[in-house]
C-alpha positions in Angstrom: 10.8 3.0 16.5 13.5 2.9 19.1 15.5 6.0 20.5 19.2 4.9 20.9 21.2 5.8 24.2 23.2 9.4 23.4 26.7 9.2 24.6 27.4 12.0 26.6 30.2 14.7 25.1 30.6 17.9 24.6 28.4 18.5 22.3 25.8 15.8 23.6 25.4 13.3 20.0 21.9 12.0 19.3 21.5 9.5 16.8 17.9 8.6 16.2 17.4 5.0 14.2 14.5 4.3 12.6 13.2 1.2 12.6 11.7 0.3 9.4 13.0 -2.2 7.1 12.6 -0.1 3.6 14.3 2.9 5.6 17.7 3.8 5.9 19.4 5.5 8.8 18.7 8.9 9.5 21.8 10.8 9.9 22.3 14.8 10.5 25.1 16.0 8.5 28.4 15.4 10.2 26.8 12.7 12.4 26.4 15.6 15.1 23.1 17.0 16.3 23.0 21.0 16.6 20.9 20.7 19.1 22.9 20.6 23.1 19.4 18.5 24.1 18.3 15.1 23.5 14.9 16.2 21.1 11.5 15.3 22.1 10.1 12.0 20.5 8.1 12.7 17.2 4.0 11.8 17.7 2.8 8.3 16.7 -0.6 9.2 16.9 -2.3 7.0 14.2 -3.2 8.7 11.1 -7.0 8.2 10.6 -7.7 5.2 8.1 -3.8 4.2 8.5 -3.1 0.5 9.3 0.3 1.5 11.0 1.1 4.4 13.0 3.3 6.3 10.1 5.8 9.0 12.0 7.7 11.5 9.4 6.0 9.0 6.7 7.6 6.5 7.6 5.5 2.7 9.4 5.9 2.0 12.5 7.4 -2.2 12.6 5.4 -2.5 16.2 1.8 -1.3 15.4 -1.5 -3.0 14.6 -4.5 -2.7 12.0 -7.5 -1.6 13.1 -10.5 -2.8 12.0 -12.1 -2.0 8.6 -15.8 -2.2 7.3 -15.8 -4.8 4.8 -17.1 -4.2 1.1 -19.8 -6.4 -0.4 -19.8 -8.7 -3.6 -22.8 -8.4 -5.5 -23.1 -10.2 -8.9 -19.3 -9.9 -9.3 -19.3 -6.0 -8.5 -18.0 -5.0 -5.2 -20.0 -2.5 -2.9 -18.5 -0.3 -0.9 -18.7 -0.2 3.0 -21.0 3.0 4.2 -18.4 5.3 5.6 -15.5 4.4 3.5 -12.5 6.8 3.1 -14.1 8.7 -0.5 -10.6 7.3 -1.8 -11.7 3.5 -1.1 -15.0 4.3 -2.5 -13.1 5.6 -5.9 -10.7 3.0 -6.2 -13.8 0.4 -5.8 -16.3 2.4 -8.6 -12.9 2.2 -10.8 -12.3 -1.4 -10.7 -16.2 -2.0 -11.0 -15.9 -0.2 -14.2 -13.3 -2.8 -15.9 -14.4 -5.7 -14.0 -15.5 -7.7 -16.7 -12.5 -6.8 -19.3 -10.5 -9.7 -20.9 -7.0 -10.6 -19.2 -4.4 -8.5 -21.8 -0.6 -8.8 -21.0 0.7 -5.5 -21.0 -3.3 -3.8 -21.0 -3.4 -0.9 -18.8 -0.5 0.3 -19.5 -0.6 2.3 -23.0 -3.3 3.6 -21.9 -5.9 3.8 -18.6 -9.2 3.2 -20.8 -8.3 -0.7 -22.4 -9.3 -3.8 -24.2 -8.0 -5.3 -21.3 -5.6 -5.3 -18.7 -3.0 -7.3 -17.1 -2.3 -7.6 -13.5 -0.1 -4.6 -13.1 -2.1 -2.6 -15.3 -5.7 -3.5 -13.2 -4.2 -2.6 -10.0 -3.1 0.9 -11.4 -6.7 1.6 -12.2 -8.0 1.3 -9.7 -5.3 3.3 -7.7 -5.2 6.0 -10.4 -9.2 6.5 -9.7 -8.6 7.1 -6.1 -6.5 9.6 -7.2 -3.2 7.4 -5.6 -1.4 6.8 -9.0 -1.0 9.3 -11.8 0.9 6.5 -14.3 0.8 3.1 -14.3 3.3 1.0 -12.3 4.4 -2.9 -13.6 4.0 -5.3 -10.2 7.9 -5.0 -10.0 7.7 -1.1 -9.9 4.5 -1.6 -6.8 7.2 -3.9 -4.8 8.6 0.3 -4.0 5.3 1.9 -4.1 3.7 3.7 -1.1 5.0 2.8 2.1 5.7 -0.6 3.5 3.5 -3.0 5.5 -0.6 -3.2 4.9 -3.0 -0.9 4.8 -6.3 -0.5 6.6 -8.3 0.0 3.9 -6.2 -1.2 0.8 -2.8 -3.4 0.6 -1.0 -4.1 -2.4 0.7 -7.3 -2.9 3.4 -7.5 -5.6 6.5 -9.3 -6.7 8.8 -9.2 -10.0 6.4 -11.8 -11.7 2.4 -10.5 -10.0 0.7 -8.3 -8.3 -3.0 -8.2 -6.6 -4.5 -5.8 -3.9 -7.3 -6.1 -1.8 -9.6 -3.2 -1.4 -11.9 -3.1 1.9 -11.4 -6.9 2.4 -12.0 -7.7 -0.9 -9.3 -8.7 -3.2 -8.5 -7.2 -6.7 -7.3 -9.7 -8.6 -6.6 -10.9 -12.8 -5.7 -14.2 -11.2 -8.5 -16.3 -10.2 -6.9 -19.6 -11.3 -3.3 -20.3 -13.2 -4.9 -19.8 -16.7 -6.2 -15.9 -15.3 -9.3 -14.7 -15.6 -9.0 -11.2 -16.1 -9.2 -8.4 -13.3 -12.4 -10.0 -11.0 -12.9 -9.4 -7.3 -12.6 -12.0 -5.1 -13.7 -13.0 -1.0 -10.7 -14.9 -0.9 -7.8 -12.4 0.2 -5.0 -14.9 -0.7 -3.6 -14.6 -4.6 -4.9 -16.7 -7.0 -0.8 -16.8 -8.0 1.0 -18.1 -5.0 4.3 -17.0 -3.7 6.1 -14.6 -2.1 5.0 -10.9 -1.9 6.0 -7.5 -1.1 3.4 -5.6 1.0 2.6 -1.8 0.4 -0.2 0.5 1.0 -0.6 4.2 0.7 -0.5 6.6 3.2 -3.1 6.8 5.3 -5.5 3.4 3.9 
């Protein structure tokens, strides 16, 4: 985030840009600040769990991810790291609990308990159990979810045709090869679909 040089009038005019490619420019009405001082810069302190320092919910562009304990693959179920955020450890029980259901297109989404479920619909489990999605979202509707860039502890990756999201470096997935395979976890953090993906992660993971 970058402060941009005030020109000095009478009243002094402070336009603060925010540096985030999903944001748009934030603009006090009439394009004049009340306030005769420049104001103090907002705190970037990292928010515990957060991959990038979030000020006024919106990502820092210039910061970093930490380091996060890394779940376990046992038998196909994923185990999660001691210490987890109790969100990460909700959103892993929830995928555990469909993680040997059928690939349906369109399951997940009439209803949370399903026959099956899609790639959309698989990824909105296991958010809704951590308590970070009350309805189910299609992969083009996660391309605006949360806020941009990845997430320490989980990262969604979607685009208008797939999405996948990898949980405490483990990735949640219906994709493991072309045909799909319904939703499995993988060690592999890159999809089993390639292309191009938008990046999103909720606040604070």
């Amino acid at each position: 985030m970058k402060n941009r040089p005030g020109r000095w009038l009478a009243p002094t005019i402070v336009a603060l840009a925010l540096a985030s490619p999903n944001s748009a420019l934030a603009v006090t009405p009439g394009g004049v600040d009340p306030h005769p001082h420049t104001p103090p810069a907002p705190a970037t302190t990292p928010i515990e769990g957060a991959c990038t320092t979030e000020v006024s919910g919106i990502p820092s562009t210039t910061a970093t991810c930490a380091p996060v304990k890394k779940a376990r693959l046992v038998g196909g179920e994923a185990i999660a790291p001691v210490g987890a955020p109790a969100a990460v450890q909700a959103a892993i029980a929830a995928a555990n609990q469909i993680r040997t259901k059928p690939y349906i297109w369109g399951g997940g989404h009439g209803r949370w308990a399903d026959a099956g479920y899609d790639c959309s619909g698989a990824v909105s489990f296991a958010l809704h159990g951590a308590k970070l999605l009350s309805t189910p979202l299609d992969s083009g509707s996660l391309e605006s979810w949360g806020s941009t860039g990845p997430g320490r502890w989980i990262t969604v990756y979607a685009n208008s045709g797939h999405t996948y999201a990898v949980i405490a470096g483990l990735r949640w997935d219906t994709a493991g090869n072309t045909h799909g395979t319904g939703p499995r976890w993988f060690k592999q953090i890159a999809a089993g679909v390639p292309g191009r993906y938008t990046v999103r992660h909720p606040m604070g993971y």
